[in-house]
C-alpha positions, 0 to 999 in steps of 0.5 A: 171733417168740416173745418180745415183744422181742429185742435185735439182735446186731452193734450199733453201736460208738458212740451211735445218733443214728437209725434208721428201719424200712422202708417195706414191710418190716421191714428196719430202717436205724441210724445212729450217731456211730461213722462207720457206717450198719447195715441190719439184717434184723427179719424173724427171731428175733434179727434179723440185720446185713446191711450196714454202711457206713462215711462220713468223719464221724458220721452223724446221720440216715438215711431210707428212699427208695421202697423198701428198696434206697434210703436217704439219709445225712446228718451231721458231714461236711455232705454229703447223700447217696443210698446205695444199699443193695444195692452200696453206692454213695454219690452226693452230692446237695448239701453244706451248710455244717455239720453235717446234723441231720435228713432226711425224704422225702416219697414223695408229692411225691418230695423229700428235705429236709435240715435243717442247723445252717448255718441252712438246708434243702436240697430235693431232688427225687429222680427221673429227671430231675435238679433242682438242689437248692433252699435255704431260709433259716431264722431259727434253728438247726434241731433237728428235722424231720417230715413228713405227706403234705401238710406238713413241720413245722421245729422251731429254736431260739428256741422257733421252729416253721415249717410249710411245704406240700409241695405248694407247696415242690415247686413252688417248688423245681422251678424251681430253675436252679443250673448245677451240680448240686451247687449249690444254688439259694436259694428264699425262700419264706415258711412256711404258718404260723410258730408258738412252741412251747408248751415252753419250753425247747430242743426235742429232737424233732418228729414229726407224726401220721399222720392229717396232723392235727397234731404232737406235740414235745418239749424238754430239760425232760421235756415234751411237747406235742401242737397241731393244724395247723387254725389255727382258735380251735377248733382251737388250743384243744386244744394242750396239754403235759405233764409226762414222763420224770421220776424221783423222786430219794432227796432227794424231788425229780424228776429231769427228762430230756429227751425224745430221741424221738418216734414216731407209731404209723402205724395208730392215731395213738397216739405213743411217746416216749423220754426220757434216763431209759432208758424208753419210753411209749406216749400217746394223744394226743387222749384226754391219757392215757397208755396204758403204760410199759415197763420200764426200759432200761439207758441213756438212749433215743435213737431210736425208730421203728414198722414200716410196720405198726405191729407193731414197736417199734425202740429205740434206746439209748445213754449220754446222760450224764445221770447225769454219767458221761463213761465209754463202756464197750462194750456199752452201745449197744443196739437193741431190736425189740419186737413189740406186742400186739394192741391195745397200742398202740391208744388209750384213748379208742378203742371 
């Protein structure tokens, strides 16, 4: 790759509401409210389309499995599925009863977790032997959801955060004995922490530090907020917010948008974030500074995602309509890879 960033040709027809690169490679999965999920080769110049395939409803997330030939979809249709990318075929693994805002799967602990605006999570344990899938109840809507290795943070409304152990939802949920397996079995189990959010506003996105020390989250009103899981006084005396993504208007007033994305670079633990504004920084966390933003991008962002090597940058961009505009002109969607430097993306405060 001979420039620092290119833009991917095929884009989708309609805003992205996610996209994931793979686990070894640098194949990257985009899903979009146009009823389709992309899977794009990033590994030459230009990138390349692959596969698109096409589901009933919009799709509102997509994730990777153990390898780059499994993914999982969810979205408006309330169906969780397994696709499997070399031909294409789709198993439904359990039907909420709304919409699917977010997944995430753990590879430790082989689960999927859904999360659904029917105010539950779906628990899939994907392996040979099949489970039924489990459900949990959650007091509010969820908004978005991340996991470490060892945890999985719930971010809802009401300023409402859960923090569940994947080891114990494992073995809670494998005890699930629904006849049907299409069914699901409802587990009440109670979070290994509930917290408030520190911003005060409805939360856009969660995403959690690859070291399993903490989380970063953000919200509609240009904040971002970084707490650790360690429940000590100690600990919880180092969250913090800030202000971001706001832009001075000609009236000399800031303009504040939200934040849409979140993600954690997997080598050095700094995190981007894209706001409703059209751009992308890069913050380092522990040090509170941030370390760059790049230039401005032609429409509000609206995923972003960091190979497994932490050598590429996806983004994602589309209309937020935050100008007011309610127009949808083609070619306005748009995704970006971006290679980083040596050392951009390390942080400040790092020797």
């Amino acid at each position: 790759m001979s420039t620092p960033q290119f833009e991917l040709s095929d884009s989708p027809n309609d805003a992205i509401s996610a996209l994931r690169f793979a686990p070894a490679s640098l194949k990257l999965l985009v899903a979009s409210w146009d009823k389709h999920v992309y899977l794009y080769d990033c590994s030459t110049p230009g990138g390349q389309l692959v596969q698109s395939f096409g589901f009933r409803a919009p799709v509102l997330d997509v994730c990777f499995g153990d390898n780059d030939e499994e993914a999982f979809v969810a979205g408006l249709d309330w169906d969780v599925r397994k696709l499997d990318l070399r031909t294409g075929e789709q198993t439904v693994l359990s039907s909420h009863e709304a919409g699917v805002k977010s997944l995430s799967y753990s590879s430790q602990h082989k689960l999927l977790i859904s999360a659904s605006w029917d105010t539950t999570l779906h628990v899939h344990h994907i392996s040979e032997t099949p489970v039924a899938p489990a459900t949990i109840p959650l007091p509010h809507k969820p908004f978005s959801i991340s996991l470490t290795p060892t945890k999985l943070v719930v971010a809802m409304a009401s300023r409402t955060l859960h923090i569940y152990d994947l080891k114990a939802l494992s073995t809670l949920t494998s005890q699930s004995t629904a006849s049907d397996e299409n069914l699901t079995n409802t587990v009440e189990m109670e979070p290994w922490q509930r917290r408030e959010s520190s911003l005060k506003f409805m939360t856009r996105a969660v995403a959690c530090m690859p070291n399993d020390d903490g989380y970063a989250s953000s919200s509609i009103e240009g904040r971002v907020a970084v707490e650790w899981f360690d429940p000590s006084a100690t600990s919880q005396a180092r969250k913090y917010a800030f202000k971001c993504h706001r832009q001075p208007s000609s009236e000399g007033v800031d303009v504040v948008y939200p934040v849409n994305a979140l993600a954690f670079h997997p080598v050095h633990g700094t995190f981007a974030s894209g706001g409703g504004d059209g751009f992308v920084a890069l913050w380092d966390g522990v040090a509170k500074r941030r370390i760059r933003q790049y230039q401005r991008y032609s429409a509000s962002i609206s995923a972003l995602s960091f190979s497994s090597d932490g050598k590429y940058l996806a983004v994602g961009v589309s209309p937020g309509f935050e100008d007011g505009r309610e127009d949808f002109t083609e070619g306005v969607v748009k995704i970006f890879i971006r290679e980083l430097g040596e050392g951009e993306a390390k942080g400040k405060g790092a020797k």
